[in-house]
PASEBA-1860 file (N, C-alpha, C; in nm, 3 decimals):
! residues 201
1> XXXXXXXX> -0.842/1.830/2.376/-0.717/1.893/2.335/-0.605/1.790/2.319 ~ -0.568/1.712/2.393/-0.534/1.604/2.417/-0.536/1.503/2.290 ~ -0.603/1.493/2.254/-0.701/1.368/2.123/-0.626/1.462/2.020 ~ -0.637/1.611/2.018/-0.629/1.673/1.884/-0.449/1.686/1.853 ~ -0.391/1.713/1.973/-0.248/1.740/1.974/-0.223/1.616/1.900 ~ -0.280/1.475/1.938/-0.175/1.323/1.951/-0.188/1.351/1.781 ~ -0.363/1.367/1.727/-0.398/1.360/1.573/-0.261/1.477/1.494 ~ -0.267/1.596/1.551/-0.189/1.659/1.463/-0.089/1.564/1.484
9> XXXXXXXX> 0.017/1.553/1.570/0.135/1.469/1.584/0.142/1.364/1.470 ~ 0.060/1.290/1.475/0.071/1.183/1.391/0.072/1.227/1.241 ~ -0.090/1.365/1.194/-0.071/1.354/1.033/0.075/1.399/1.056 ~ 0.118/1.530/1.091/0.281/1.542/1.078/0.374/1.468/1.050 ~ 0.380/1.391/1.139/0.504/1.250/1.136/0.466/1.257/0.978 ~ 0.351/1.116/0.955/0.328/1.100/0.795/0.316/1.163/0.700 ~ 0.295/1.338/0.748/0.344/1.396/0.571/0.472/1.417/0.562 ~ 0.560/1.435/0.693/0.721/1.398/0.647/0.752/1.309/0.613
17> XXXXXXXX> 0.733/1.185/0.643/0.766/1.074/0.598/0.700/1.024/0.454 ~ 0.579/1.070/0.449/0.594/1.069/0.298/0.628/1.198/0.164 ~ 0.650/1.280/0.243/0.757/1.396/0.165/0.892/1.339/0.144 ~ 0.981/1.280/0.234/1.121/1.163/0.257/1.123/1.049/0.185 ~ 1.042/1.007/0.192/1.000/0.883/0.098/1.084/0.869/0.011 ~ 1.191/0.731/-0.051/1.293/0.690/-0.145/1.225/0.614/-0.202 ~ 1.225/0.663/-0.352/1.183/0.545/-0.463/1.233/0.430/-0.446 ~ 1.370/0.473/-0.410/1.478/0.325/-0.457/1.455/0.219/-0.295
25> XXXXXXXX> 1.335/0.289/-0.244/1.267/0.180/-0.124/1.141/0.109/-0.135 ~ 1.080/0.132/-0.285/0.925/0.102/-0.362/0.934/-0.062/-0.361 ~ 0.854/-0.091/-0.312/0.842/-0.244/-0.392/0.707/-0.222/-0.443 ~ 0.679/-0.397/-0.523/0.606/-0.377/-0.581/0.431/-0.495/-0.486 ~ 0.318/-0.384/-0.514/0.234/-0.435/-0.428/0.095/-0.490/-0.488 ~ -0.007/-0.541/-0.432/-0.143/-0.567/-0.489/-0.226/-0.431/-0.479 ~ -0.249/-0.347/-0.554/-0.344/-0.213/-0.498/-0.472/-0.257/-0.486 ~ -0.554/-0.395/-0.549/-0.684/-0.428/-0.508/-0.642/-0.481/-0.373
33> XXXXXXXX> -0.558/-0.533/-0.302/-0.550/-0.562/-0.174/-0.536/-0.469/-0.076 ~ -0.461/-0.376/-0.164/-0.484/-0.255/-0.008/-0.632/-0.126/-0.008 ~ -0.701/-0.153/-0.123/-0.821/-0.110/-0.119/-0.954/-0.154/-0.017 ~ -0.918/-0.303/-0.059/-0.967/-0.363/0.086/-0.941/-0.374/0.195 ~ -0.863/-0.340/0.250/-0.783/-0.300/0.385/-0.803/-0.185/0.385 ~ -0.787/-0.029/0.304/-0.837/0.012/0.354/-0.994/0.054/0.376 ~ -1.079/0.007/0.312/-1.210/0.012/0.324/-1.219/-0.123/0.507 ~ -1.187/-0.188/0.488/-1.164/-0.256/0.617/-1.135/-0.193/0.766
41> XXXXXXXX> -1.033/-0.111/0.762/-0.999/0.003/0.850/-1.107/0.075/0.894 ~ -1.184/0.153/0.824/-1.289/0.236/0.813/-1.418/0.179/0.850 ~ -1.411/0.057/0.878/-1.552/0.001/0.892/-1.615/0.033/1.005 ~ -1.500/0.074/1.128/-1.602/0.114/1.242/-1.652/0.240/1.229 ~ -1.541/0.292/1.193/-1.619/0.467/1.189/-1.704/0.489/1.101 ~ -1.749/0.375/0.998/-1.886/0.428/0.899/-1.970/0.330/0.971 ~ -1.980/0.236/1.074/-2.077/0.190/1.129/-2.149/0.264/1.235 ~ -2.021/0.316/1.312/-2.092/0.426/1.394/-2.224/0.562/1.331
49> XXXXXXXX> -2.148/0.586/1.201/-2.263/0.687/1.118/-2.382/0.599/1.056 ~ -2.374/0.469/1.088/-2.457/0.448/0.986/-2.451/0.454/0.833 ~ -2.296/0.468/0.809/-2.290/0.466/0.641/-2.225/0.346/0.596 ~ -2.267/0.332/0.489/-2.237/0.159/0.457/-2.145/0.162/0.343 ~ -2.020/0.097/0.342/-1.948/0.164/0.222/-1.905/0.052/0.141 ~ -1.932/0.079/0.024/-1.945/-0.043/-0.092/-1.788/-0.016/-0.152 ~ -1.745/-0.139/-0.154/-1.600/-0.173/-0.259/-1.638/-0.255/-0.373 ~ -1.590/-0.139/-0.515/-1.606/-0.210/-0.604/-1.483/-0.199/-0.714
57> XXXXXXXX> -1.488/-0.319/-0.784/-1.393/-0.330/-0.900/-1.301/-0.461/-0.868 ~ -1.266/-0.474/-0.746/-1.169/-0.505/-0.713/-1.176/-0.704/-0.700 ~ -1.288/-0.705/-0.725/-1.336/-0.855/-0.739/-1.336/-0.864/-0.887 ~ -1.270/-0.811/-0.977/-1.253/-0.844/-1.123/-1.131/-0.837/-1.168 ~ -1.017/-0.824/-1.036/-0.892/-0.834/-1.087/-0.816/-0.947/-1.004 ~ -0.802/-1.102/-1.115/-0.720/-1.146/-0.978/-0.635/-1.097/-0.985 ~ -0.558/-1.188/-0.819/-0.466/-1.124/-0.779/-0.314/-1.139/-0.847 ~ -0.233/-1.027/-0.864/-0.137/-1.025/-0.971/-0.144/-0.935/-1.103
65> XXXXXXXX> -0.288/-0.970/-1.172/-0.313/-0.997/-1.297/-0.405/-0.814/-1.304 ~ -0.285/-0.723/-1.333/-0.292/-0.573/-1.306/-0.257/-0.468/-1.236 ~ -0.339/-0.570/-1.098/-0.374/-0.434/-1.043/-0.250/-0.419/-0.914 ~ -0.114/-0.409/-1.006/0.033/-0.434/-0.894/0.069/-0.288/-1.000 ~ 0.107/-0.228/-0.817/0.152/-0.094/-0.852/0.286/-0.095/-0.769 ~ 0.412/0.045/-0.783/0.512/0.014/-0.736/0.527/0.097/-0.651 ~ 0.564/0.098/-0.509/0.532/0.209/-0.399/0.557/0.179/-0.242 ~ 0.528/0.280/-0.169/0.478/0.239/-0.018/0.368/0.174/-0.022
73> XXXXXXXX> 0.383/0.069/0.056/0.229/-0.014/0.060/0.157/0.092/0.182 ~ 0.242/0.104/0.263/0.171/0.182/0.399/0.131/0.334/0.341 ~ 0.222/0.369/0.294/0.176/0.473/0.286/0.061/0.542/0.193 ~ 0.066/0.445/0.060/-0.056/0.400/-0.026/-0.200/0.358/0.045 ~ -0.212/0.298/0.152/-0.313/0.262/0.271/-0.338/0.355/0.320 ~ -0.251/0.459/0.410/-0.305/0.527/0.427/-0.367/0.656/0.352 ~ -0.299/0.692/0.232/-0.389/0.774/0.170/-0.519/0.742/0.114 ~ -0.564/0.637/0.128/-0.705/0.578/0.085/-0.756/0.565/0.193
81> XXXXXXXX> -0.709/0.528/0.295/-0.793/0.588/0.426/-0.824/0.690/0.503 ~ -0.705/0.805/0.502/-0.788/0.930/0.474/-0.890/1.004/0.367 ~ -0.904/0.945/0.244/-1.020/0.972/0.125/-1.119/0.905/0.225 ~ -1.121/0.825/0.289/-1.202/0.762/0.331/-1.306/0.761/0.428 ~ -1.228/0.794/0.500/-1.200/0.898/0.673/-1.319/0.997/0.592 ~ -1.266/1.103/0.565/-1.324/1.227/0.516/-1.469/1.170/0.436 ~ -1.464/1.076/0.344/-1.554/1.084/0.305/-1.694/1.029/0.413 ~ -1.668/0.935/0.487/-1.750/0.912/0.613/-1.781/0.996/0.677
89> XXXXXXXX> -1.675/1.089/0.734/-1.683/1.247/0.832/-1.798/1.335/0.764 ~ -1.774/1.350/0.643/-1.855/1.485/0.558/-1.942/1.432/0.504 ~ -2.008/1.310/0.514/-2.120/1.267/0.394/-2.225/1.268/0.542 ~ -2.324/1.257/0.491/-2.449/1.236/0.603/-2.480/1.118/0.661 ~ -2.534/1.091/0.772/-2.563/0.970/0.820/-2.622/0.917/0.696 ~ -2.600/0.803/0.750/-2.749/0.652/0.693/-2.712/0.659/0.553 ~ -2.612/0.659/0.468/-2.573/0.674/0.349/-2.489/0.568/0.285 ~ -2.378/0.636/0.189/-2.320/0.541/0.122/-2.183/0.575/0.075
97> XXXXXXXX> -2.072/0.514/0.109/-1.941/0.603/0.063/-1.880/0.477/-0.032 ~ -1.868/0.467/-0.155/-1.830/0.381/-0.248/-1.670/0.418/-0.287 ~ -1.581/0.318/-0.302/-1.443/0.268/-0.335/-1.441/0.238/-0.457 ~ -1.391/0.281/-0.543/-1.379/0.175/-0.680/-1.218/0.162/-0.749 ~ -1.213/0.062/-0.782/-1.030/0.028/-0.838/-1.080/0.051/-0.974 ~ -0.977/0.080/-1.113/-1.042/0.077/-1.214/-0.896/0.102/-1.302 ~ -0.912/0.032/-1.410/-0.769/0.106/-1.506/-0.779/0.257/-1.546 ~ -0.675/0.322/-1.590/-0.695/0.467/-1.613/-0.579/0.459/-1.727
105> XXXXXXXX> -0.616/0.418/-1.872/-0.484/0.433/-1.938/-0.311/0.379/-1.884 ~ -0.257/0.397/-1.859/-0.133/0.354/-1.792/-0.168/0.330/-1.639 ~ -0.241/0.385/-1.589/-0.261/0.428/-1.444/-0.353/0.317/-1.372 ~ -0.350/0.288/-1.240/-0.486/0.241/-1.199/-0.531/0.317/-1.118 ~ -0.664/0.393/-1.144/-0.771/0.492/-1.032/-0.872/0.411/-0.929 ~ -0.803/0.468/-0.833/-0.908/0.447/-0.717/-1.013/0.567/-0.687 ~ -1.086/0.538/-0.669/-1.225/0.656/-0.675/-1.290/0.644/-0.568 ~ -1.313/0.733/-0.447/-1.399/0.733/-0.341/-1.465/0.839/-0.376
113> XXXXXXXX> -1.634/0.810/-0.349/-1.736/0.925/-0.375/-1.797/0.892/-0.217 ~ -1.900/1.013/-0.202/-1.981/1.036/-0.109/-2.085/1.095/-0.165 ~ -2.202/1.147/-0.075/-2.280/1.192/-0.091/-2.339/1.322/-0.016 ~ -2.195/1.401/0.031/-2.254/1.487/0.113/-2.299/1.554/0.057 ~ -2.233/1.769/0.090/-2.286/1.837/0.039/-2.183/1.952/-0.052 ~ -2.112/1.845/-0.106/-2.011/1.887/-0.210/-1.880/2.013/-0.160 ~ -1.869/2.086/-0.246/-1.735/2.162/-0.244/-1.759/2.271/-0.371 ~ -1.777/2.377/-0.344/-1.818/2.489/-0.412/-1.685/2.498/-0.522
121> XXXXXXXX> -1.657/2.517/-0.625/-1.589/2.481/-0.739/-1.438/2.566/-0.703 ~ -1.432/2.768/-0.668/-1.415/2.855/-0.589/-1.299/2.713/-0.466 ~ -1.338/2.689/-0.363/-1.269/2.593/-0.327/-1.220/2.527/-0.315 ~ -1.247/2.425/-0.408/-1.134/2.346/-0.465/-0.970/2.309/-0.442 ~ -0.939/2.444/-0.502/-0.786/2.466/-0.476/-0.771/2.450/-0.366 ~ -0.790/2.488/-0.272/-0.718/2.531/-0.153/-0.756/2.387/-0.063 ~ -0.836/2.261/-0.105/-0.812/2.132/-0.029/-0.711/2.112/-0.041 ~ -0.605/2.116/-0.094/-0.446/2.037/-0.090/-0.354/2.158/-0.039
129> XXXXXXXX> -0.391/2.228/0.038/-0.300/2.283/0.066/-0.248/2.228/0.237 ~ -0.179/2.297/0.258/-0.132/2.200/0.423/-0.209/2.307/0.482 ~ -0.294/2.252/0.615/-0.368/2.300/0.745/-0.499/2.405/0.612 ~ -0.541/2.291/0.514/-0.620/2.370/0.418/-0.783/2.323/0.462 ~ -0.823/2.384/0.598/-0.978/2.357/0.611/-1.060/2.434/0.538 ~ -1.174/2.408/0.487/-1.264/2.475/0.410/-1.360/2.556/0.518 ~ -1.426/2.660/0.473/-1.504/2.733/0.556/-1.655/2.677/0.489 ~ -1.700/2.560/0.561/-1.817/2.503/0.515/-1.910/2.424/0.620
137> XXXXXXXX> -2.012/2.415/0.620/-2.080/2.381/0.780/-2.024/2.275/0.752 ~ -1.964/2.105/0.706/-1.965/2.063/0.744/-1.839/2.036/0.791 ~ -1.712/2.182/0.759/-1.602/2.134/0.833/-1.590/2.203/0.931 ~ -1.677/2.323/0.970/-1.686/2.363/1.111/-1.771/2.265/1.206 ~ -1.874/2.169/1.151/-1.924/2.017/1.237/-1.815/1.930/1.297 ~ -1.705/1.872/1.195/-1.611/1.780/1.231/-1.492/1.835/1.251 ~ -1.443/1.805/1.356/-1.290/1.794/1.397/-1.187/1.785/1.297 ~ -1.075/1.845/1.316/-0.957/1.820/1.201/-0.879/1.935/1.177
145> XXXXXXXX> -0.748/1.938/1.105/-0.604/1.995/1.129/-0.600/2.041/0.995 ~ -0.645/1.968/0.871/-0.664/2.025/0.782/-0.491/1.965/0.652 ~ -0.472/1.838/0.745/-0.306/1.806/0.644/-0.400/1.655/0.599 ~ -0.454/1.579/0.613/-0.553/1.461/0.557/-0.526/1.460/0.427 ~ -0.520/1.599/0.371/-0.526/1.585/0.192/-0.451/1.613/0.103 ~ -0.362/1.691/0.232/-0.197/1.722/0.179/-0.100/1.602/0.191 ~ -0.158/1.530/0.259/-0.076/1.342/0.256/-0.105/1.287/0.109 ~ -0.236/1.315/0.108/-0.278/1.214/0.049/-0.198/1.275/-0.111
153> XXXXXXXX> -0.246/1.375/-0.175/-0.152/1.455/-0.288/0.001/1.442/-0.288 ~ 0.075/1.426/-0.142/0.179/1.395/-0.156/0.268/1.259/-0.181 ~ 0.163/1.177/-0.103/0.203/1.014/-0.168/0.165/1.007/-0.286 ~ 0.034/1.068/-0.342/0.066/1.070/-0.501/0.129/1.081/-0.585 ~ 0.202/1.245/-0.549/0.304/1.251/-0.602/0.475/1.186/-0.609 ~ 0.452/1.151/-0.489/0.598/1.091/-0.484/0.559/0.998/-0.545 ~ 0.475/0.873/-0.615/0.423/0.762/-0.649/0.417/0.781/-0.779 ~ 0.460/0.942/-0.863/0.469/0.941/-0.982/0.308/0.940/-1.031
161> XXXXXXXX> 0.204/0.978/-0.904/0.062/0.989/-0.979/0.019/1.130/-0.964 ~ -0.115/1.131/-0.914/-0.192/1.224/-0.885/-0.314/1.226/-0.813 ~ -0.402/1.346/-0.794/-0.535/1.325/-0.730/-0.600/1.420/-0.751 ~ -0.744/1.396/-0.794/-0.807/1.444/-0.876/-0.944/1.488/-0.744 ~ -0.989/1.621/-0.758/-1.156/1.624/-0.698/-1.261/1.656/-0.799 ~ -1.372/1.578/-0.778/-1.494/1.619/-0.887/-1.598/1.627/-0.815 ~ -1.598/1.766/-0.770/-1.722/1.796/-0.696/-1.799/1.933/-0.696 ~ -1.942/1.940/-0.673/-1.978/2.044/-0.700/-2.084/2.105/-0.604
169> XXXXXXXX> -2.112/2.230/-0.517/-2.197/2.197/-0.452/-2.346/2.157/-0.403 ~ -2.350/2.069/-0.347/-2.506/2.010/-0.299/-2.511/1.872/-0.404 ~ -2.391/1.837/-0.438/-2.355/1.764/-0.547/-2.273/1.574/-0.511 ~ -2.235/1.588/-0.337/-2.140/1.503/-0.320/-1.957/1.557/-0.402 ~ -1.871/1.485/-0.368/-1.765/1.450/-0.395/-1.718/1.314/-0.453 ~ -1.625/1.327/-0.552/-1.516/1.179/-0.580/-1.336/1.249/-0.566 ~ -1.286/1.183/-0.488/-1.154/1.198/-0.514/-1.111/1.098/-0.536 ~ -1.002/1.089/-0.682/-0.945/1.014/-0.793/-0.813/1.011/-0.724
177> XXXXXXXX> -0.759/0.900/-0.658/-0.609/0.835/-0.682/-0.567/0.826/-0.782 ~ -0.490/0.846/-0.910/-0.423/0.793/-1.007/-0.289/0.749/-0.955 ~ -0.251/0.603/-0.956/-0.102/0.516/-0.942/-0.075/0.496/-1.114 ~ 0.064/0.502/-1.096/0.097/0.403/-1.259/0.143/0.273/-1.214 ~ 0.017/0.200/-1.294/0.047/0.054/-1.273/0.171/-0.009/-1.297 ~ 0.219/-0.065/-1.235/0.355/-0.126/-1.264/0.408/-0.239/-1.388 ~ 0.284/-0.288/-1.438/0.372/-0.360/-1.505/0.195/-0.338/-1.610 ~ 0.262/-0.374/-1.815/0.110/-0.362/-1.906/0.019/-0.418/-1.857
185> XXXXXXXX> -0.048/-0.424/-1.905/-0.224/-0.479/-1.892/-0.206/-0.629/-1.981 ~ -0.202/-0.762/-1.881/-0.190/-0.856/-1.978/-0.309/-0.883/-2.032 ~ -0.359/-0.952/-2.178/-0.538/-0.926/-2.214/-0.621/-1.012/-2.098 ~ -0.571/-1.103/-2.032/-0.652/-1.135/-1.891/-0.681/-0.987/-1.805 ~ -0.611/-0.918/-1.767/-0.632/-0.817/-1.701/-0.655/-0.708/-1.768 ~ -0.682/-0.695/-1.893/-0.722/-0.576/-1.983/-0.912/-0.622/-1.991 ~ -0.916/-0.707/-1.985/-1.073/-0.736/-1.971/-1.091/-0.763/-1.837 ~ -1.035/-0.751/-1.738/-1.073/-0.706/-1.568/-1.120/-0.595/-1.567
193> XXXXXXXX> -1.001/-0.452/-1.641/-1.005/-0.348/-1.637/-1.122/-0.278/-1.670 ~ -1.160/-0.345/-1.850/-1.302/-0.331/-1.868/-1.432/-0.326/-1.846 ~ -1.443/-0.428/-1.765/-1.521/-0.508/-1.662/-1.553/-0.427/-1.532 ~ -1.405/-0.397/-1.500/-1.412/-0.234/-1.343/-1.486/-0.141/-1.373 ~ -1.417/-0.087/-1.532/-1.450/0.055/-1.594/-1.615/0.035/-1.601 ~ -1.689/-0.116/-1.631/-1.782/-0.045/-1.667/-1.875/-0.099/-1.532 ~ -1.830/-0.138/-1.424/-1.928/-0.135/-1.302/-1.907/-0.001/-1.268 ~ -1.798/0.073/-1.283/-1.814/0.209/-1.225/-1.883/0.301/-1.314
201> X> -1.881/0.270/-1.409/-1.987/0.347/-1.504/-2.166/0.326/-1.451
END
């Protein structure tokens, strides 16, 4: 009870604070650097499952050259570590939870997939809602408050992006970060982008 009070406490704090959140406090950051940090974060809790989680894209952009978006760095971290979180929690042991950075037209998408046992289409909606748990064995298995994804939609939005789910059930999950990259695609980093787009392909 104890463990669960401190967890609610905390998502709270951070979906106010990123509901509060001032543009005119954005700087500008590396998003392949905080992809790896947060896949870094996460490393114990997918070692404990046994899931091994692959980062990709992000070794085809140096650094600078794209993949600089304009924002909370923290708070950008942590919404990729709750995609992250979750996707470790709900996928099955001994598996695989993949990261990918990638251009998206103006945007740069970060993409975490899993391999659990998806999200019935019917459901959908109601992940972004606040204290929005699904009625599904595997969120009556794991622990949780149910605001993880209402952060994460909300730093999106304040970030001028979005977040996308593509899942279906017995199918796995991907949830899509979209940031707008901060500055064009110089043709050094327009053939990074290419290069992302098509390892994730």
């Amino acid at each position: 009870y104890a463990n669960s009070a401190l967890k609610l406490a905390d998502d709270l704090f951070r979906l106010v604070r990123a509901e509060a959140v001032d543009a005119n406090s954005f700087a500008e950051f590396d998003l392949a650097a905080v992809v790896q940090d947060a896949a870094d974060e996460i490393w114990a809790l997918a070692r404990a499952k046994a899931v091994r989680v692959v980062v990709g894209g992000i070794d085809d952009w140096g650094e600078g050259e794209g993949s600089v978006v304009r924002g909370d760095r923290e708070l950008v971290r942590r919404a990729l570590v709750n995609l992250l979180s979750n996707a470790v929690k709900y996928g099955p042991a001994d598996s695989e939870v993949a990261i990918r950075l990638r251009a998206a037209g103006t945007d740069l998408a970060v993409a975490v997939s899993d391999h659990g046992e998806g999200i019935r289409q019917e459901l959908i909606p109601r992940l972004f809602r606040r204290f929005g748990r699904l009625p599904t064995r595997a969120s009556r298995r794991e622990s949780g408050i149910g605001l993880g994804l209402m952060i994460v939609k909300t730093v999106a939005e304040r970030h001028g992006g979005r977040v996308l789910v593509d899942s279906a059930a017995g199918a796995g999950c991907t949830f899509t970060l979209y940031l707008p990259a901060a500055h064009p695609l110089t043709p050094a980093a327009l053939g990074a982008a290419l290069r992302a787009a098509k390892a994730v392909d």
